[in-house]
C-alpha positions as CSV (number, residue, x, y, z in Angstrom):
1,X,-39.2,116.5,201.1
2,X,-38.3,119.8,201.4
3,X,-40.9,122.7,200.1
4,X,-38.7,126.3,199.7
5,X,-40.5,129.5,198.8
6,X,-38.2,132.4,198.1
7,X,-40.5,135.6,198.8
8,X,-39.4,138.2,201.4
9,X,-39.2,135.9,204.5
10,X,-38.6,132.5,202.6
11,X,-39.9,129.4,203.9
12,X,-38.6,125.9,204.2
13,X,-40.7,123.4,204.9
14,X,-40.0,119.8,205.7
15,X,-42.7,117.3,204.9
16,X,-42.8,113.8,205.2
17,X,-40.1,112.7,206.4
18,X,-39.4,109.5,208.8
19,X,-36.2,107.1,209.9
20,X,-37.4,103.3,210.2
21,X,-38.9,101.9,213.7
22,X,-35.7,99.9,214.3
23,X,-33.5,102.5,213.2
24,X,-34.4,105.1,215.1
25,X,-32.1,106.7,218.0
26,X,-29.3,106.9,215.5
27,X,-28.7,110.2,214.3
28,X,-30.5,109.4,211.0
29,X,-33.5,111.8,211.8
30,X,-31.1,114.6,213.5
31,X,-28.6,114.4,210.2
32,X,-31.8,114.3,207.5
33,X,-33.5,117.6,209.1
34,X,-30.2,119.4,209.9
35,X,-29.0,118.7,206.1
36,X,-33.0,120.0,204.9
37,X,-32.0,123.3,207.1
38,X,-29.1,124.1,205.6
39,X,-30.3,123.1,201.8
40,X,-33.2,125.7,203.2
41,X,-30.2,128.1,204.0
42,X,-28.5,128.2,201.1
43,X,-31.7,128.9,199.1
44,X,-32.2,132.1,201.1
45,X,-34.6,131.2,203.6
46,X,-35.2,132.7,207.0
47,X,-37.3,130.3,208.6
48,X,-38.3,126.9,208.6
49,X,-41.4,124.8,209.4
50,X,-42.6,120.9,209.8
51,X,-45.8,118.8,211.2
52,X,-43.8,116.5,213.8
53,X,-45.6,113.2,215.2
54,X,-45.2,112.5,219.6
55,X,-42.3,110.7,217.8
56,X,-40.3,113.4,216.4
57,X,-40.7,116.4,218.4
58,X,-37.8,115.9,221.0
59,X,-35.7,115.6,217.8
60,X,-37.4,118.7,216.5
61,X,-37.2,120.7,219.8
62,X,-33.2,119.3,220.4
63,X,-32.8,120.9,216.7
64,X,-34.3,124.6,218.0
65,X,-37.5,123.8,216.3
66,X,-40.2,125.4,218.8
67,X,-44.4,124.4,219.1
68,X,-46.8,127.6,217.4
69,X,-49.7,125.7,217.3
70,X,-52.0,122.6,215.5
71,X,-53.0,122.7,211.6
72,X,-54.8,120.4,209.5
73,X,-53.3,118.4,207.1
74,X,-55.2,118.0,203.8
75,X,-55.2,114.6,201.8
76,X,-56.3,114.1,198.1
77,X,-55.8,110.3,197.1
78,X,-53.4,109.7,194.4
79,X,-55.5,108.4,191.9
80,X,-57.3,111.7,191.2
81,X,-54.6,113.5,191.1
82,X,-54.6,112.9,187.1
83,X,-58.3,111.8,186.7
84,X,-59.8,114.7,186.3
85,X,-62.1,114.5,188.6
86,X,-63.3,118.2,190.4
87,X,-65.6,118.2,193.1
């Protein structure tokens, strides 16, 4: 999935993405991100940013992609997305 904000710096992000165990080592990853950047591009942004597994970041850091740091991922389960549940 890609995320795009268009305010002054514009952000893409890439989320969830992932290539198969056994068909990894193909290119697949490498041509998925690279076609995200340039959708990211031609929407006007700058900059872009992803969460990459042990998996993923030589394909990340072969792409130009560079470590800034640890965040934390927040999860809400499906199912109460439409419930209406508030906590």
């Amino acid at each position: 999935m890609l995320s795009v904000t268009t305010d002054e710096l514009g952000v893409a992000g890439i989320y969830d993405m992932g290539v198969a165990a056994h068909e990894r080592r193909r290119g697949i990853g490498s041509a998925l991100t690279s076609t995200a950047l340039e959708l990211g591009r031609a929407a006007g942004c700058r900059v872009a940013t992803l969460n990459a597994t042990p998996e993923g970041e030589l394909l990340y850091r072969t792409l130009g992609f560079r470590f800034v740091g640890v965040a934390q991922t927040w999860w809400r389960q499906s199912s109460l997305l439409t419930s209406g549940y508030r906590a």
